[in-house]
GUNUDO-466052 format. One record per atom (N, C-alpha, C): residue in one letter; atom name; x, y, z. Coordinates in nm, 2 decimals. Atoms other than C-alpha are relative to their C-alpha. Layout:
<sites>
 residuo atomo      u      v      w
       A    CA      X      Y      Z
...
</sites>
This chain:
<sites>
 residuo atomo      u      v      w
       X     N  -0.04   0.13  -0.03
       X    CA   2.09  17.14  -8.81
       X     C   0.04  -0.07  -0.13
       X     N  -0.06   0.09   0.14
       X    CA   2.22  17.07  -9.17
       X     C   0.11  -0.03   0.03
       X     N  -0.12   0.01   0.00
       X    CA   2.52  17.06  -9.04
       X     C   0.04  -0.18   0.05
       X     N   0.07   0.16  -0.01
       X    CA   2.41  16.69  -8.90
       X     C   0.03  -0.05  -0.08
       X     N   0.04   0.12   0.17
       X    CA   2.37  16.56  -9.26
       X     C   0.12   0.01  -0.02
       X     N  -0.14  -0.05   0.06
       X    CA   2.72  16.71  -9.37
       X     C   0.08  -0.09   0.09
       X     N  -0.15   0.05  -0.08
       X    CA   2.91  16.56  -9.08
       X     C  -0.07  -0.15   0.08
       X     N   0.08   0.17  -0.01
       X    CA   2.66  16.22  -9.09
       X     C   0.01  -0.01   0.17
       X     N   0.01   0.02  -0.17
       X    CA   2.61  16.26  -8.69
       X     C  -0.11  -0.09   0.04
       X     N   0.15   0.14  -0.03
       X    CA   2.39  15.92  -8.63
       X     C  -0.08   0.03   0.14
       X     N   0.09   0.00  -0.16
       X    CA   2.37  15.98  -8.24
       X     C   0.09   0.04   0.05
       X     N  -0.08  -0.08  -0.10
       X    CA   2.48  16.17  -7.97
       X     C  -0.02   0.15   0.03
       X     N   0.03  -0.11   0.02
       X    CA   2.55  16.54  -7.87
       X     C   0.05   0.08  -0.12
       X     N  -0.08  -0.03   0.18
       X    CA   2.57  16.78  -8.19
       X     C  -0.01   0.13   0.08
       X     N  -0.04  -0.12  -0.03
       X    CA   2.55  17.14  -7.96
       X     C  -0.03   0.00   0.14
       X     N   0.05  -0.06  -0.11
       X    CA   2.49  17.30  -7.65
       X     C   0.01   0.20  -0.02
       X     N   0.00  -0.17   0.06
       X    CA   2.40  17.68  -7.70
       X     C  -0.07   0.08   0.13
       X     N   0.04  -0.02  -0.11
       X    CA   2.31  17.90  -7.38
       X     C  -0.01   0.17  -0.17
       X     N   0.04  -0.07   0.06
       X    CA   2.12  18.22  -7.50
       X     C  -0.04   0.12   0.08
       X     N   0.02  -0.07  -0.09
       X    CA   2.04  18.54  -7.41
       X     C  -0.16   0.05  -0.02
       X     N   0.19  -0.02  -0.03
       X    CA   1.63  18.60  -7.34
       X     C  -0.01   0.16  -0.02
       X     N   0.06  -0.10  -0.10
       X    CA   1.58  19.00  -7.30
       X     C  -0.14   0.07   0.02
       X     N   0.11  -0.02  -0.06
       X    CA   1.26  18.93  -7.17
       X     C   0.04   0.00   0.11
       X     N   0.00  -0.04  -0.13
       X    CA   1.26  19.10  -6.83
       X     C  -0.09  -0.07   0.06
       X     N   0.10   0.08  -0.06
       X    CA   1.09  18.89  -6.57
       X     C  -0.06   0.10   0.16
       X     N   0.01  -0.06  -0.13
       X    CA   0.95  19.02  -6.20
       X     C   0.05  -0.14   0.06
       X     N  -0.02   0.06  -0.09
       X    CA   1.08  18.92  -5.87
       X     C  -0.03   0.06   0.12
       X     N   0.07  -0.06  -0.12
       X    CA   1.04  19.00  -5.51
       X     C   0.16  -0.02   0.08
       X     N  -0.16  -0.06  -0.01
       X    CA   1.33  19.14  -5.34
       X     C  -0.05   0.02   0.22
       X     N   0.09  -0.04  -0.10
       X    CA   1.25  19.16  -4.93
       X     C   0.10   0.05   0.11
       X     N  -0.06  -0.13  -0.11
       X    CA   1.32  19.44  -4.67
       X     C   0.03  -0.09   0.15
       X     N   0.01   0.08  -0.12
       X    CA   1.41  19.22  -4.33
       X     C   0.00   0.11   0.11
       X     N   0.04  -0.09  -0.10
       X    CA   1.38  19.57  -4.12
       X     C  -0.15   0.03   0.00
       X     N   0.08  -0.05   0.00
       X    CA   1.08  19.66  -4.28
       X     C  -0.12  -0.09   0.09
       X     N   0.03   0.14   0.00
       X    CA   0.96  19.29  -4.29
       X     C  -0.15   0.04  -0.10
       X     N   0.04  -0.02   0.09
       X    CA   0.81  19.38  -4.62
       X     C   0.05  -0.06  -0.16
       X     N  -0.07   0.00   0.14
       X    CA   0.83  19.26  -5.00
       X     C   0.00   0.06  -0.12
       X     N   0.03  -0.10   0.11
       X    CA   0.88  19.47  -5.28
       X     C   0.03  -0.11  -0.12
       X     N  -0.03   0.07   0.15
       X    CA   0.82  19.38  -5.67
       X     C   0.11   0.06  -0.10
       X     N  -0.08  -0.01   0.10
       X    CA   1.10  19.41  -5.87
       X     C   0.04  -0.06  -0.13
       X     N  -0.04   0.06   0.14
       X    CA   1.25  19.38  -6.19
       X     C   0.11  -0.06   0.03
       X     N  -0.13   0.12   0.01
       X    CA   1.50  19.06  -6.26
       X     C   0.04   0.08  -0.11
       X     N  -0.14  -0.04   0.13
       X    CA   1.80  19.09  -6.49
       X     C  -0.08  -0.12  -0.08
       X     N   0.00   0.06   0.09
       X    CA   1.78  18.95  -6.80
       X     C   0.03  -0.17   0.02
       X     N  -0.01   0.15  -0.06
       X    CA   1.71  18.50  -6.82
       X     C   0.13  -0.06  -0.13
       X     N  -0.10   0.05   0.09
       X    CA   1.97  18.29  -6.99
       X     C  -0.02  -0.16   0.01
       X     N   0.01   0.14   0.00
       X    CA   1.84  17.96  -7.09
       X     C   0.09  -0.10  -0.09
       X     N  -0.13   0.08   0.11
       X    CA   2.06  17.67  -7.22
       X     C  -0.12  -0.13  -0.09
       X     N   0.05   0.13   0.07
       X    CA   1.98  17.42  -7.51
       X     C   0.08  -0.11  -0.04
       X     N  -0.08   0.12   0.00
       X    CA   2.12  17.09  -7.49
       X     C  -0.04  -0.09  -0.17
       X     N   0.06   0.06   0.08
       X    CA   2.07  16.95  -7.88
       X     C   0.09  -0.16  -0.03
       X     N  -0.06   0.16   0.01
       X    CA   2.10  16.53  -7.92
       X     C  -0.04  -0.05  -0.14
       X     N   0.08   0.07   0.16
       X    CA   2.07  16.33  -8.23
       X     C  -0.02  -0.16   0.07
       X     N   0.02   0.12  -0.08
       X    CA   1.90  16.00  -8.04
       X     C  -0.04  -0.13  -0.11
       X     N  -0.02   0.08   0.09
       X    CA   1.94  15.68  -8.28
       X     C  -0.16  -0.05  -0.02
       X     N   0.14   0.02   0.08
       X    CA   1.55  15.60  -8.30
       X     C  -0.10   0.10   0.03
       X     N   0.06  -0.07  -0.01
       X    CA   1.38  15.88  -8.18
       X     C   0.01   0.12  -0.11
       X     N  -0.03  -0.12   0.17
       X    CA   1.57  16.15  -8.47
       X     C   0.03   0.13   0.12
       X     N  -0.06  -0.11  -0.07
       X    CA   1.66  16.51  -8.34
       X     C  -0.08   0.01   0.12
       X     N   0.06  -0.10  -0.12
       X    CA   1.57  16.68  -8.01
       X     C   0.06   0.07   0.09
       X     N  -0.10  -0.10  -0.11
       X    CA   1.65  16.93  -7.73
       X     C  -0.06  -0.02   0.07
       X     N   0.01  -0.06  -0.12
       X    CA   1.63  17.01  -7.40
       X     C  -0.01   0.12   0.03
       X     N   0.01  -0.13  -0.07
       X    CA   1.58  17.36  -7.25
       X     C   0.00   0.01   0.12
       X     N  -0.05  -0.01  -0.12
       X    CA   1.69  17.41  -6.91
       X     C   0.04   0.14  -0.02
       X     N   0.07  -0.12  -0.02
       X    CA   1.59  17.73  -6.74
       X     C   0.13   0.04   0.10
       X     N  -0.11  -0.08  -0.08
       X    CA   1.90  17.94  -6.55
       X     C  -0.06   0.03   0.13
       X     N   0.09  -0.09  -0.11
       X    CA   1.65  18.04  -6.28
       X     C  -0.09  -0.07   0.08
       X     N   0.08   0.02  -0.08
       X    CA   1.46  17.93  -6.03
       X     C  -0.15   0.01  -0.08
       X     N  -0.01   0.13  -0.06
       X    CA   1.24  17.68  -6.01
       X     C   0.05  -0.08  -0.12
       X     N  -0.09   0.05   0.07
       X    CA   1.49  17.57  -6.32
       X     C  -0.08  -0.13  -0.07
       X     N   0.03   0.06   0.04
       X    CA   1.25  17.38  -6.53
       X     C   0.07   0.00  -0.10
       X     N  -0.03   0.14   0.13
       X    CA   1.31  17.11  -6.83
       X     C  -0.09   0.02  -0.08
       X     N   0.08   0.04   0.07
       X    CA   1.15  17.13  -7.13
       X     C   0.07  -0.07  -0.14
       X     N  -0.08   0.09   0.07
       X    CA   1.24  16.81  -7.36
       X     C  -0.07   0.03  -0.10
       X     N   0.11  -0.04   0.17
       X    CA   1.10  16.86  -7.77
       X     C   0.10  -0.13  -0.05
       X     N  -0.07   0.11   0.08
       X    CA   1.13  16.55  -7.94
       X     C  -0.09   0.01  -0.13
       X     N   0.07  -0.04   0.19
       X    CA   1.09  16.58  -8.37
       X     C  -0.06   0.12   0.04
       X     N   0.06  -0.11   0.03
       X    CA   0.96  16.95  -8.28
       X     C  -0.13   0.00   0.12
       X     N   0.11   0.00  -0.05
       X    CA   0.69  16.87  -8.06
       X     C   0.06   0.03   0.22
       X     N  -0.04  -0.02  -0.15
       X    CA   0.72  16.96  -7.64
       X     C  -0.06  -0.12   0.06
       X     N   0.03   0.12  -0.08
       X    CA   0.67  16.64  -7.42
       X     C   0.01   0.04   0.17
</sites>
């Protein structure tokens, strides 16, 4: 984020960066003849980071989840809220 100081960004958005995770997750995949669910392996997650420079608060991001149930996690100065 030095790049902030260099190009004096007071407020606003300064990135958005989607990423690639390859931590493998489980899911459940289901047979409608059997009427059964099997555990399966997910593909690879791809979370995005929204970074803001907010005029009295100072840096922070967002993290927003590609996947179901697509949680939010806001970090303001470094800390998760």
């Amino acid at each position: 984020m030095q790049e902030c100081a260099k190009e004096a960004i007071k407020e606003g958005a300064i990135a958005r960066l989607t990423v690639w995770n390859p931590a493998f997750r489980f899911g459940f995949s289901g047979d409608r003849q059997a009427k059964t669910l099997r555990l399966v392996w997910s593909r690879p997650v791809y979370p995005s980071y929204h970074y803001y420079q907010h005029p009295e608060i100072g840096l922070m991001h967002i993290r927003v989840q590609s996947w179901f149930p697509f949680s939010v996690d806001v970090c303001i100065n470094g800390r998760s809220g």
